[in-house]
LUMKOLSE-813036 format. One record per residue (C-alpha): chain; x, y, z. Coordinates in nm, 4 decimals, always signed. Layout:
% LUMKOLSE-813036
('A'; (X; Y; Z))
...
% end
This chain:
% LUMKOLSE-813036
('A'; (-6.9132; -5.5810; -3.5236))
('A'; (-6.7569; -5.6636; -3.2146))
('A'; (-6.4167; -5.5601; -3.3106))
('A'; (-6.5013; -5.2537; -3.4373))
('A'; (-6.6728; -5.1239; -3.1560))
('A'; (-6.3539; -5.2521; -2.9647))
('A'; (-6.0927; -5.0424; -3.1704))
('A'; (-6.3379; -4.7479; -3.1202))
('A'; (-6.3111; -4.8104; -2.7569))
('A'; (-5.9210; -4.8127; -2.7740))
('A'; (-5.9467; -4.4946; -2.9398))
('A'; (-6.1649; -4.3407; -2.7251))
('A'; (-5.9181; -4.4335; -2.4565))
('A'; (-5.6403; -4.2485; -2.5953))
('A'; (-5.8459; -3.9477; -2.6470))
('A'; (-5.8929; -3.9313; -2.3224))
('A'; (-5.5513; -4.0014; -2.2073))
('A'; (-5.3848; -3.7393; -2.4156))
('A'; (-5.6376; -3.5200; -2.2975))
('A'; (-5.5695; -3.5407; -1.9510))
('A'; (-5.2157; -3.5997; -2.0393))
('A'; (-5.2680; -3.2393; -2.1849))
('A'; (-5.4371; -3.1097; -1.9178))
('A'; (-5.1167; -3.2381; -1.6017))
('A'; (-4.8996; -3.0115; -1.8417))
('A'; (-5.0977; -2.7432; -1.8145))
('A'; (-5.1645; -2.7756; -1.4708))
('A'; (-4.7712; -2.8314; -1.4139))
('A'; (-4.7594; -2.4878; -1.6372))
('A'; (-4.9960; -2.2978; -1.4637))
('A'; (-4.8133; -2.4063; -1.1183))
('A'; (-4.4719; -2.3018; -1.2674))
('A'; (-4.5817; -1.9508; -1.3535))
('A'; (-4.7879; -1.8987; -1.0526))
('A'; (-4.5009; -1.9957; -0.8255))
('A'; (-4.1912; -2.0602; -0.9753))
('A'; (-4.1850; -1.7466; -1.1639))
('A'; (-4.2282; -1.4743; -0.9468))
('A'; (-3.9343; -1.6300; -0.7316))
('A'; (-3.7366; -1.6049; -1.0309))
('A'; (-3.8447; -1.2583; -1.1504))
('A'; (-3.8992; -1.1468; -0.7436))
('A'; (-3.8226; -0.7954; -0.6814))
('A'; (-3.5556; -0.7105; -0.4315))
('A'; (-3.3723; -0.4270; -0.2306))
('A'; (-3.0215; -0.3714; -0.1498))
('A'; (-2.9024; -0.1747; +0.1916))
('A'; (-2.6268; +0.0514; +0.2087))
('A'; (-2.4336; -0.2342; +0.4147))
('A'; (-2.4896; -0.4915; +0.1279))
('A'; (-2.7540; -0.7091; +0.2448))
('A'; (-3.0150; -0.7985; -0.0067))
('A'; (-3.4407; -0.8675; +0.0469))
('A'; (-3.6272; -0.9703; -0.1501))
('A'; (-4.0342; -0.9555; -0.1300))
('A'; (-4.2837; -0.6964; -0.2924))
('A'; (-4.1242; -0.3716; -0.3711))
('A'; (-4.3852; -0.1011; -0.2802))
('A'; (-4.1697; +0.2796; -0.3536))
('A'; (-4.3238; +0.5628; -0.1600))
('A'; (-4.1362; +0.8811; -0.3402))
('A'; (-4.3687; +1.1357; -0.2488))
('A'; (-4.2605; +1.4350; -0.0598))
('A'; (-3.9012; +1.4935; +0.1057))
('A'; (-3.9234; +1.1688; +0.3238))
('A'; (-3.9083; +0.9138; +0.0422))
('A'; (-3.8972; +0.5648; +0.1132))
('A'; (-3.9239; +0.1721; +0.0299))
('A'; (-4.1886; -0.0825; +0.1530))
('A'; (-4.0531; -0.4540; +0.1311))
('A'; (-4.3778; -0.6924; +0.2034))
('A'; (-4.1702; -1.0443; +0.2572))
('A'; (-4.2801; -1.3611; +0.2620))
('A'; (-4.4598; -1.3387; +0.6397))
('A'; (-4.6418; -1.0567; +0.4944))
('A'; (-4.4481; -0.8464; +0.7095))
('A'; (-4.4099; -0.4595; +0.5825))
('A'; (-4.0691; -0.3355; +0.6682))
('A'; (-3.9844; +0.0633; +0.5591))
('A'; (-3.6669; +0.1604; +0.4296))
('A'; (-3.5690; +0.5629; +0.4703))
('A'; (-3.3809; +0.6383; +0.1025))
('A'; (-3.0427; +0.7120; +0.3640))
('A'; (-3.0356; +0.3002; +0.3930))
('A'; (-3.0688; +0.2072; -0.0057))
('A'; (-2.8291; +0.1268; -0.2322))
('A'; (-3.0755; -0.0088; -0.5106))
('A'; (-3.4045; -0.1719; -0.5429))
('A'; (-3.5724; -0.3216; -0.8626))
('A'; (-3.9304; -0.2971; -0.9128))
('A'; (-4.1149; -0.4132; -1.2129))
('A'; (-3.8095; -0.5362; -1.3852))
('A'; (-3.6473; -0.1495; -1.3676))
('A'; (-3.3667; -0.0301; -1.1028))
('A'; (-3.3724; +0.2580; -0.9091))
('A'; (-3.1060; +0.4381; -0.7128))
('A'; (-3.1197; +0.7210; -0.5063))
('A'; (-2.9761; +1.0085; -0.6888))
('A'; (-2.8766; +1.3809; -0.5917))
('A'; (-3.0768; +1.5594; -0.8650))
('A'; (-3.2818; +1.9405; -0.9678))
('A'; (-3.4405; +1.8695; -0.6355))
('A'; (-3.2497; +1.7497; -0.3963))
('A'; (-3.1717; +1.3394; -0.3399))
('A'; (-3.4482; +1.1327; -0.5148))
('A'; (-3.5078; +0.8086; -0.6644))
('A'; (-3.4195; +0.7697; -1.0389))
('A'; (-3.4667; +0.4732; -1.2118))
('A'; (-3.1356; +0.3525; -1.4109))
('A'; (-3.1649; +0.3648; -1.7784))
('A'; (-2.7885; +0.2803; -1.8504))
('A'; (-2.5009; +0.2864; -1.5822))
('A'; (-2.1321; +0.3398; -1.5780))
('A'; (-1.8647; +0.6327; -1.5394))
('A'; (-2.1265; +0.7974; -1.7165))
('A'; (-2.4788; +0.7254; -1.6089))
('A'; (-2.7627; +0.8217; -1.7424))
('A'; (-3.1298; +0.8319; -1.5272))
('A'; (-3.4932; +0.8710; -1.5504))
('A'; (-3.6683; +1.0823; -1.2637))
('A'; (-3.9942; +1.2280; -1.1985))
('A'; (-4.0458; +1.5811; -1.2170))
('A'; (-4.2698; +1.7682; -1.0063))
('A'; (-4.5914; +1.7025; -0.9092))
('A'; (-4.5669; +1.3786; -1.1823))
('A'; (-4.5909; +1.0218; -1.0949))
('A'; (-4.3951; +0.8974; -1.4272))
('A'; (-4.0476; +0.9080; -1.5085))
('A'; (-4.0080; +1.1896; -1.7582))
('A'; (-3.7006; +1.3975; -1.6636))
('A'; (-3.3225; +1.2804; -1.7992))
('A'; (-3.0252; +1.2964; -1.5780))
('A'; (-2.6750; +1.2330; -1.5934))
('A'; (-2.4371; +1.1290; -1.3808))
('A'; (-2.0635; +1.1221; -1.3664))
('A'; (-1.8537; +0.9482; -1.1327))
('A'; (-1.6673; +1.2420; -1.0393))
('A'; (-1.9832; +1.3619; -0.8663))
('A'; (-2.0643; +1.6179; -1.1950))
('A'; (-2.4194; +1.5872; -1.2918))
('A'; (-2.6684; +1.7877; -1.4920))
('A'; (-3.0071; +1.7445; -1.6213))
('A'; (-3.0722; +1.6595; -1.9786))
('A'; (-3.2188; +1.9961; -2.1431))
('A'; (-3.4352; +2.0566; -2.4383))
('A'; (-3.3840; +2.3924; -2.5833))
('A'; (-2.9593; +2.4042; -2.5326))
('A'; (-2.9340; +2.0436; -2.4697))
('A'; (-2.6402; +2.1160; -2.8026))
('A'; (-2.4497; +2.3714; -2.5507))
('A'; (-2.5219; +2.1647; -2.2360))
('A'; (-2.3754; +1.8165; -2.3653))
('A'; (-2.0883; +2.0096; -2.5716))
('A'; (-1.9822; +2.1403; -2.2170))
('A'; (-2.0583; +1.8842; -1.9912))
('A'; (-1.8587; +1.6278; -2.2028))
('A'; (-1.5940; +1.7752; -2.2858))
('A'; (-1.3068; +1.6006; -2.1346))
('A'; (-1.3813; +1.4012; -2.4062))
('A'; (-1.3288; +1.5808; -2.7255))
('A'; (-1.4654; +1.3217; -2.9800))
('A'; (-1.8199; +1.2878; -2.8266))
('A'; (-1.8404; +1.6858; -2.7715))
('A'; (-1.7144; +1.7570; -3.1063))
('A'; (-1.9679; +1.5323; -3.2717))
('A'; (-2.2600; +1.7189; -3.0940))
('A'; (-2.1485; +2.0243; -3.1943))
('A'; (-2.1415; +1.9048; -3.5509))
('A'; (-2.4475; +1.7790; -3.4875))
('A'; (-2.3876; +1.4603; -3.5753))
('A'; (-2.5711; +1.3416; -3.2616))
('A'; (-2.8287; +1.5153; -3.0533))
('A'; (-3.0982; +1.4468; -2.7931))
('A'; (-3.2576; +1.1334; -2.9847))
('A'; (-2.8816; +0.9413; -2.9945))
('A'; (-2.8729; +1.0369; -2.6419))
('A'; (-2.7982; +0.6630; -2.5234))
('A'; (-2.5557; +0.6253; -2.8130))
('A'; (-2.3861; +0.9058; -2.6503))
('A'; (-2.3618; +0.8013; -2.3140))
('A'; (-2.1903; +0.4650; -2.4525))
('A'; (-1.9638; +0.6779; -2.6620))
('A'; (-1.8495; +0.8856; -2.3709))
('A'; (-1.7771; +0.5674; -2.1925))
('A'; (-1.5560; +0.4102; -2.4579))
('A'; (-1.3938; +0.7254; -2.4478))
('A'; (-1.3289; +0.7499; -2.0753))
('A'; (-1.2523; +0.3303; -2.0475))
('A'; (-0.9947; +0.4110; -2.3396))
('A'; (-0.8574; +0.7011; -2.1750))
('A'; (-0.8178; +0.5132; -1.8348))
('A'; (-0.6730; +0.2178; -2.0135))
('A'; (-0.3841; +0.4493; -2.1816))
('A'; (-0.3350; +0.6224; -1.8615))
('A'; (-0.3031; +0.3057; -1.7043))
('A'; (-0.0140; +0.2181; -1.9300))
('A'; (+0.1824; +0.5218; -1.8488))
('A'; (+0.1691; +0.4630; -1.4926))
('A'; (+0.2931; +0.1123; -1.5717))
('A'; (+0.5440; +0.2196; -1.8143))
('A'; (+0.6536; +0.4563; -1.5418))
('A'; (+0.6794; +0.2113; -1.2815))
('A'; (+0.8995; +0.0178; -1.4950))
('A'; (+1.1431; +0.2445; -1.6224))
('A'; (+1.1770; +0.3795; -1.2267))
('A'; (+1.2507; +0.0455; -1.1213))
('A'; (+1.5060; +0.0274; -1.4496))
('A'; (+1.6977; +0.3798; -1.3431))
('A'; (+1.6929; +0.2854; -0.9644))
('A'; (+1.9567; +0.0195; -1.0366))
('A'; (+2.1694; +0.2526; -1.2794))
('A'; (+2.1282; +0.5240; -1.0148))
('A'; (+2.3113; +0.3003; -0.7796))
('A'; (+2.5729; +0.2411; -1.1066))
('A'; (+2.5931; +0.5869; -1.1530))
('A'; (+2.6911; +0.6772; -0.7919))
('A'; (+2.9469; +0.4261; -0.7626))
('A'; (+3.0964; +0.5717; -1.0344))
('A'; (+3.0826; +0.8929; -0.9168))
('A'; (+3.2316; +0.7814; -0.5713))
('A'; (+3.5479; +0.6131; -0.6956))
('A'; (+3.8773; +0.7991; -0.7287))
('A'; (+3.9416; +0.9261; -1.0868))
('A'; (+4.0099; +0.6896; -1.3588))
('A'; (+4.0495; +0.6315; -1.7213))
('A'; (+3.7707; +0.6740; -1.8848))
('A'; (+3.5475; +0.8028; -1.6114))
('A'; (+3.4111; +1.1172; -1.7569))
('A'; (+3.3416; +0.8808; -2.0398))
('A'; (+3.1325; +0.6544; -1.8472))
('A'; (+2.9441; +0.9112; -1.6423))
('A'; (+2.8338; +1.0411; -1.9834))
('A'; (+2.7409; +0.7187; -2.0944))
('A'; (+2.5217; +0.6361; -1.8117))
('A'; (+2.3295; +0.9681; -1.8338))
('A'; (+2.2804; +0.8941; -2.2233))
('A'; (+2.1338; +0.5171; -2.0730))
('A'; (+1.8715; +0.6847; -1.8610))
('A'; (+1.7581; +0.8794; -2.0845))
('A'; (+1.6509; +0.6504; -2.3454))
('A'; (+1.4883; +0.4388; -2.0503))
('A'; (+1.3086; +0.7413; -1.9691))
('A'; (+1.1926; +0.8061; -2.3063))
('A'; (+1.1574; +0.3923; -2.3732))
('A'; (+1.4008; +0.4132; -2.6393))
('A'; (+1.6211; +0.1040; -2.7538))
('A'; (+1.9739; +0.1506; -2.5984))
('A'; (+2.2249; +0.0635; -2.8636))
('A'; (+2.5335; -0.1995; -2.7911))
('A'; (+2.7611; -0.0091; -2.8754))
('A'; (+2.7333; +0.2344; -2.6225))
('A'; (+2.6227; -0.0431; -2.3717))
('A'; (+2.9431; -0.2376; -2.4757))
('A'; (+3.1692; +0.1038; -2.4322))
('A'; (+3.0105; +0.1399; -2.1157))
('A'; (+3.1190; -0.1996; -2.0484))
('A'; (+3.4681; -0.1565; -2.1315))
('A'; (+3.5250; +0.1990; -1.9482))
('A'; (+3.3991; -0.0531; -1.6460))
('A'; (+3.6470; -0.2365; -1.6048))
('A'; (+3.6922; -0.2756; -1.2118))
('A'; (+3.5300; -0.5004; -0.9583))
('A'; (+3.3949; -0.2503; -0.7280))
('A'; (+3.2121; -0.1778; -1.0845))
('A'; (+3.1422; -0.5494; -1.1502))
('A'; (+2.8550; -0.6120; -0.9239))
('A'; (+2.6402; -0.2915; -0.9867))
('A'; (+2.6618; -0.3222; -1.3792))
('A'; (+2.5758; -0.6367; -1.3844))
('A'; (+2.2465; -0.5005; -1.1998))
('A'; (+2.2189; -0.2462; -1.3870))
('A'; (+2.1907; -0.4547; -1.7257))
('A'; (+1.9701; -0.6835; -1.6184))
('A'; (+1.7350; -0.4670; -1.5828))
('A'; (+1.7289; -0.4023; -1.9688))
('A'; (+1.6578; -0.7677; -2.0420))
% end
């Protein structure tokens, strides 16, 4: 009888240790989210010059002098005029100030890049119901709802795919996100292949510059065998380096053999390295 009442003591004793085993977690969890989380999810602001607060984001956009409270730490409220903010994030969303329909405003970012598209409020409304996008050329136009077709087909078409497809109408105003991504591909791709031709350019320049000097040499000697011959062969050279066409060896070899002097040694050999 003893022992039984025993074991049911034991038991009772681990009962109550779970439970308050249970209960530190939850403690320990309620601390984490009550503390620990807001630093981790804290709003912030970001100046023009870079420097970053963070602290409760309070946005006054109301009439032409818009601003942003920061409450920090101390309590302290500090205002920041829209003139000295790069961003701010408030309630998980960022906002930038924007020149929109009405002048410079705060729009919260819905998806950012060379094409960025923004939510604003319209007048006289507290939410963010008005589209906007934004190039980084400094083109903008709102997002309309009657010729939104006509707007987009005009306002993107540097890139012919994307404004094409609208036209089709094989996107409108409900892919409008899809769009913005598509115009971006576009314009990375575009910038990538432009990028390549500069490149490209660069190198072939750097290429001719050494059978310029060739070519003058040859021009500045007295007249020899074979001259005319060469003079024609270097032109035919630059041209295919130009156009980034292979140079065949035969006419690199007949070049070689019309070059026969050392005052031509030094600035042939220059000139075909460059080829490697």
């Amino acid at each position: 009888m003893m022992g039984n009442y025993f074991i049911a003591y034991l038991s009772d004793c681990k009962t109550a240790f779970m439970n308050m085993k249970r209960s530190g977690l939850y403690l320990f969890a309620c601390f984490f989210l009550t503390v620990c989380a807001p630093a981790i999810a804290q709003d912030y602001l970001v100046t023009v010059t870079g420097d970053t607060i963070h602290g409760e984001i309070k946005p006054l956009t109301f009439g032409m002098d818009k601003k942003v409270q920061v409450v920090g730490p101390d309590k302290k409220k500090t205002l920041y005029p829209m003139f000295q903010v790069r961003t701010y994030r408030w309630k998980n969303d960022l906002y930038q100030p924007v020149k929109g329909p009405e002048g410079y405003a705060f729009m919260k970012v819905i998806k950012s890049g060379y094409l960025s598209l923004y939510a604003y409020q319209l007048p006289n409304q507290v939410t963010y119901d008005g589209q906007f996008l934004s190039k980084k050329d400094g083109k903008s136009t709102e997002v309309p709802n009657l010729t939104f077709k006509k707007a987009m087909k005009n306002f993107l078409e540097d890139c012919p795919t994307v404004a094409d497809r609208i036209d089709r109408d094989e996107l409108n105003k409900r892919d409008l996100l899809q769009i913005v991504d598509e115009y971006n591909t576009c314009i990375q791709s575009k910038t990538i292949d432009h990028g390549k031709i500069i490149a490209q350019r660069a190198v072939a320049e750097k290429k001719l510059s050494a059978w310029d000097v060739l070519e003058e040499k040859v021009k500045s000697e007295a007249d020899f065998e074979g001259k005319a011959n060469a003079l024609e062969m270097i032109q035919d050279i630059k041209g295919r380096i130009s156009r980034a066409e292979k140079i065949p060896n035969f006419v690199l070899e007949g070049l070689k053999s019309s070059l026969t002097q050392d005052a031509f040694k030094q600035p042939l050999e220059d000139a075909l390295k460059e080829l490697n």
